[in-house]
N, C-alpha and C positions, 0 to 999 in steps of 0.2 A: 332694604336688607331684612326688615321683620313684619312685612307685610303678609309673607307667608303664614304667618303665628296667629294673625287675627280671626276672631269668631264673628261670624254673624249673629248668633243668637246674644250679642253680652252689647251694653250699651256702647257708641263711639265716646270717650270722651275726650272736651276739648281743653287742652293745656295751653293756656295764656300765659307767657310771659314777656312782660315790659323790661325794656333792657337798656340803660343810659350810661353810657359809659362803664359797661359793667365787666371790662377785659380782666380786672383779679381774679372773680368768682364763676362766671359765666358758662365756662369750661364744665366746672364742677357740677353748675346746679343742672344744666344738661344732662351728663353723665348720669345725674340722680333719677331724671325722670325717664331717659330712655333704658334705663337700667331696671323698672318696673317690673314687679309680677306681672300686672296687669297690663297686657299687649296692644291692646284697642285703643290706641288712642291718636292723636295729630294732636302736634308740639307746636302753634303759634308763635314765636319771638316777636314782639313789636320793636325793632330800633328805634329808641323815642331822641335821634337827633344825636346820637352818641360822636364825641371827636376823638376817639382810642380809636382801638383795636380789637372793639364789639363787634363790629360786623362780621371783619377776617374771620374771626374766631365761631362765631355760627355760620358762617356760609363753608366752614371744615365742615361742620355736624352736621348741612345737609346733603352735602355729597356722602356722608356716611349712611345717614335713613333719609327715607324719602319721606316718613310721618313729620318732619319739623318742617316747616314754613316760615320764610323771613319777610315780615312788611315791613314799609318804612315809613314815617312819620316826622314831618318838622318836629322839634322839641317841644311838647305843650302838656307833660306830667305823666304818671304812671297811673292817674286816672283813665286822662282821655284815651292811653295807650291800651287799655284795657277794655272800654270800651270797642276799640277798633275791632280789637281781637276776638272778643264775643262775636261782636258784628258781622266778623269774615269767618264765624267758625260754623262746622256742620256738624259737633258733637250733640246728643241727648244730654250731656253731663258735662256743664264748667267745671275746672281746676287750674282756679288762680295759683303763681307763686311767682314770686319777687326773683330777680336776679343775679341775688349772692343766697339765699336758701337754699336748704336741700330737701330732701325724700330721702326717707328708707325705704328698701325694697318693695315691700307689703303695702305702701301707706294708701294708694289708688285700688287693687284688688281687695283690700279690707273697707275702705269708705264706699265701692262701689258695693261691696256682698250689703254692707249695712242700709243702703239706699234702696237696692233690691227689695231686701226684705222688711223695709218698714211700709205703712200705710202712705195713700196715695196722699197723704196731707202733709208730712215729710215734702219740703222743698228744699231741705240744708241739711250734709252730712258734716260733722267736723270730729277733730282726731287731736289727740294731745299733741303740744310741745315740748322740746328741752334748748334751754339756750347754749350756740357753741361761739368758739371765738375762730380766729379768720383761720384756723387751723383743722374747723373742724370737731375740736375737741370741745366735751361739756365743760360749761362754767359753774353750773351749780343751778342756774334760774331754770325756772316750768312753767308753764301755761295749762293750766288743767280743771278742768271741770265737768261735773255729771249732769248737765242742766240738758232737759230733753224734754218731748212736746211742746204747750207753750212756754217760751221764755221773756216773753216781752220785756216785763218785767224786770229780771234778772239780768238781760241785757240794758236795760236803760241803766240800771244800777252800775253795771261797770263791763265792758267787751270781756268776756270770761273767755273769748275764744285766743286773744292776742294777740292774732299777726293774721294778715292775708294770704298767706302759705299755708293754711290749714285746716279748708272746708270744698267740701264739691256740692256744685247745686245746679239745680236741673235751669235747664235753660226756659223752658217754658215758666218758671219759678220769675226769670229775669225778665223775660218780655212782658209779666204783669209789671211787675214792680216797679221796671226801669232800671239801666246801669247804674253805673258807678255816679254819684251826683257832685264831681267836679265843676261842673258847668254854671251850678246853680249858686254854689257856694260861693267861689270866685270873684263874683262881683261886689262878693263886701269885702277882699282882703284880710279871708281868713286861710287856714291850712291846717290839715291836723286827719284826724283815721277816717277817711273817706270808707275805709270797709265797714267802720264802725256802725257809720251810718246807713250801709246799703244794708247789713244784718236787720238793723232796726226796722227795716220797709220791708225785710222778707218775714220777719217775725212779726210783722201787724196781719199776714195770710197765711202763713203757715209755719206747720209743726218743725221743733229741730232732729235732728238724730247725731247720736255721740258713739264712737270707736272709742272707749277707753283704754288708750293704749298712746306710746309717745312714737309716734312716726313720722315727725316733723323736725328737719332743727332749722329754728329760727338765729338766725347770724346777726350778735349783737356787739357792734362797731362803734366804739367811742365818741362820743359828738363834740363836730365841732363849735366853733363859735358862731357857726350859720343856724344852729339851733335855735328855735325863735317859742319858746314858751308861751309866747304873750297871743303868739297868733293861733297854738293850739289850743289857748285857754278861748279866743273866739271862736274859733268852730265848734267847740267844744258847745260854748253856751248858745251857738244858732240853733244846734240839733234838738239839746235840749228846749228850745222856744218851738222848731216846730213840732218835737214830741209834744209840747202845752197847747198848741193850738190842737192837735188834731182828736187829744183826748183828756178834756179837762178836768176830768171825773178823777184821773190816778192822784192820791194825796200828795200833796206837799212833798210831807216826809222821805219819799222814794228821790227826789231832785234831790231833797237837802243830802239824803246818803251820799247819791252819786255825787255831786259835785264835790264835796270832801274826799270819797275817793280819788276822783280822779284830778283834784289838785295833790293828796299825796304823793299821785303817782309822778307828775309836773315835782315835785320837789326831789322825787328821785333821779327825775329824766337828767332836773337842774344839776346836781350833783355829780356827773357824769360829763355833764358841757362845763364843768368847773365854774359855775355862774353858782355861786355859794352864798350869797347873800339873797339871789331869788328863790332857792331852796328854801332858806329859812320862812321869806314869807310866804311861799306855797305853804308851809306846813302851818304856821300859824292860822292862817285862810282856813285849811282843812280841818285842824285841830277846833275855830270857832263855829265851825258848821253842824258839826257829831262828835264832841267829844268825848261822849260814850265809847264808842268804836273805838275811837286813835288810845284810848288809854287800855283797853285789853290788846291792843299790840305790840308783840313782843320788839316787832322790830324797828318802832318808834325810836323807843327805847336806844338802840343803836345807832340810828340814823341821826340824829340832834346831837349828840357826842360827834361823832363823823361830819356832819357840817360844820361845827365850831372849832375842830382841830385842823379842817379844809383850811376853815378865814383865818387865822392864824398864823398856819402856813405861808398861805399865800399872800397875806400883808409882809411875814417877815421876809419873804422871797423878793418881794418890790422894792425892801429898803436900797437905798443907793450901793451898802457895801457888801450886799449879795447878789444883785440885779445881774452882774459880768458873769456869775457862776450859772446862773440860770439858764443856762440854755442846753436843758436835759432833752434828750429824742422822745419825743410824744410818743405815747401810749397808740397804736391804731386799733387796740380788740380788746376785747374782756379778757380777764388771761383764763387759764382753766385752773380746773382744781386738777393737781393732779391724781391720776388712777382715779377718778369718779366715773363708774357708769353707769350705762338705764334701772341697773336694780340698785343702786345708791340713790336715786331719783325716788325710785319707788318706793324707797323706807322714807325719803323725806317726804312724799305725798301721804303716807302711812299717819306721818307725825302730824303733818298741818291740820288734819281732820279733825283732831282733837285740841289744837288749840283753841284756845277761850274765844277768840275774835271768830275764828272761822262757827264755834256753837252758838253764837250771837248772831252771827249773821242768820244761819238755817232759823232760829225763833224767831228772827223779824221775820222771813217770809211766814214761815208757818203760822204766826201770828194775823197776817196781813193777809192770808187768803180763808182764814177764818173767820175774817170782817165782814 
C-alpha cells in the first residue's frame, strides 16, 4: 500500500517486533509504526509462540501493507525473537519495539535525520520516553537523558535509555557486537534488561546520539506476582561481573553507584508487584551502598512512607475478618494523571535538572573524568 512512498536515497530501516500473546496491544503498536513520517521501512513481527489472537491480528496488517512480515517461532523469549528478526532483516538501520508500545509519528524520521547526520562512530540513536497506561494516556513517568558520544560509563551506572522501544542502531553496529545476549545468560537462571546489556557491548565501540525530544511511549502494566526481583537482581550482577572482567581499571565506586541505583529501582519495581516487604529490603541494600545519593532524594522520602502504609494495609487486609471483603478487581495499568501532557512532562524534566541529586550526580562524573 506505501511502497509507492519509499526513497532510495534514505536508509531501509528494520522494524522488529516480538509479539507473545500480544492480542490487547498489538493492533495499536502497529498502527504506530506504520503510521510513521518516515516511509522506508519493513515491519518484522516475530510470533514468539503466542496462544491468542496475535497472529489473526497481524496477519489483518499484512494484507493491509506489504512492509510487515510475519515469522514464527516456538516460544523461547523476546530475546531470541529479536534476534530472528535482525537475522531475517534487510534494513541499514534496527528499530526495536516491544508489543504493547507505541511511536509517535516523528519518532523514526527524527532518530533517522539524527543518525544521518552524526559521525560514522555513532552506532546508537535513542529518543526520549513518557510512561502511558493500557489506555494510552500519560502517567506522569519519563525516561530521559542527554548522555551522547561515549557513554560507557553513564550507562554502567544506570540504562538512562529505559525501555527497548527507543533507539535505532545500525545493523553493522550489531554484527560486531553480537545480538541480543539471551543465550548466554540463560544458563545460569537469570532474567532481567537484556537491552541493557546489549547497549553496554555497543557502547564499548561506539558513540551514542540523542533526539531530545519524547517520541516513545513506553506501556507500564502493573506486575504480577510472576515478577521475580531476585532473578533481575542476578543478571543484573552477571553483567556487572563481565563489565569487571573486561575492564578492570573503572573504580569501584561506579559499581558501588550503580548497584544502589538499580536495587532502588528493584524496590520500586517491588512496590508495584505488591511484594512490600522485598521493597523495603531493596532500599535498605541501596540506601547501604550510597547513601550519599538516596538522601539528596526527594523521592526517597516518599517512597519509605508508601511501603510502610503498603505493609499495613496489606497485613490488615489478611486478617481473618477482612479477608471475605477482599476481593477488589486488580489494577491492570498505571492509571494516568489526568489532563497531563508532553509540555507537562517537559516542565517536569525542566524541574528534575535542578534537583540536588540529579547536581550530584553531573559532579560525580565531572569529577571522575577529571581523574
Amino acid at each position: 500500500m506505501t511502497s509507492s512512498h519509499l526513497t532510495n536515497n534514505l536508509p531501509l530501516v528494520s522494524v522488529i517486533i516480538p509479539a507473545y500473546n500480544a492480542e490487547k496491544f498489538i493492533a495499536r503498536t502497529l498502527e504506530s509504526v506504520i503510521s510513521q513520517t518516515y516511509q522506508n521501512i519493513e515491519v518484522l513481527v516475530i510470533n514468539d509462540g503466542s496462544q491468542d489472537q496475535t497472529v489473526n491480528i497481524i496477519e489483518s496488517f499484512v494484507k493491509r501493507d506489504s512492509r510487515i512480515i510475519l515469522l514464527e517461532q516456538a516460544n523461547s523469549g523476546v530475546a531470541v525473537a529479536r534476534n530472528l528478526g535482525i537475522a531475517q532483516s534487510k534494513g541499514e538501520l534496527i528499530a526495536p519495539i516491544d508489543a504493547d508500545d507505541i511511536w509517535y509519528p516523528e519518532n523514526l524520521e527524527k532518530q533517522v535525520n539524527c543518525m544521518i547526520k552524526s559521525d560514522q562512530s555513532v552506532g546508537l540513536v535513542y529518543a526520549w520516553s513518557v510512561d502511558i497506561n493500557e489506555n494510552d494516556l500519560l502517567t506522569g513517568g519519563f525516561h530521559v537523558a542527554e548522555y551522547e558520544g561515549k557513554v560507557y560509563l553513564q550507562l554502567l551506572y544506570h540504562n538512562f535509555i529505559g525501555n527497548g522501544s527507543a533507539v535505532l542502531i545500525k545493523k553493522s553496529c550489531l554484527e560486531k557486537v553480537g545480538g541480543y545476549n539471551y543465550e548466554q545468560l540463560k544458563d545460569e537462571n537469570s532474567h532481567g534488561s537484556e537491552d541493557w546489556e546489549l547497549y553496554l557491548r555497543i557502547a564499548e565501540y561506539y558513540e551514542f546520539g540523542v533526539v531530545p525530544e519524547f517520541l516513545i511511549g513506553y506501556r507500564k502494566s502493573s506486575l504480577s506476582t510472576s515478577y521475580k526481583d531476585q532473578s533481575m537482581a542476578k543478571f543484573y550482577q552477571l553483567v556487572m561481573q563481565m563489565s569487571r572482567q573486561k575492564y578492570p581499571e573503572i573504580p569501584d565506586k561506579i559499581y558501588r553507584w550503580s548497584s544502589s541505583n538499580f536495587y532502588l529501582y528493584l524496590a520500586y519495581q517491588s512496590v508495584h508487584a505488591k511484594k512490600y516487604v522485598d521493597s523495603l529490603l531493596w532500599l535498605k541494600k541501596s540506601l547501604s551502598l550510597d547513601w550519599q545519593m538516596l538522601l539528596l532524594r526527594h523521592d526517597v522520602y516518599i517512597l519509605l512512607p508508601i511501603i510502610l502504609y503498603k505493609m499495613f494495609i496489606q497485613y490488615v487486609n489478611n486478617l481473618p475478618i477482612f479477608a471475605r471483603n477482599n476481593q477488589q478487581k486488580q489494577i491492570t495499568s498505571e492509571p494516568a494523571i489526568s489532563n497531563l501532557n508532553i509540555d507537562d512532562i517537559c516542565k517536569l524534566v525542566a524541574i528534575r535538572k535542578n534537583l540536588p541529586y540529579k547536581l550530584y550526580e553531573k559532579y560525580r562524573f565531572r569529577t571522575l573524568n577529571n581523574t
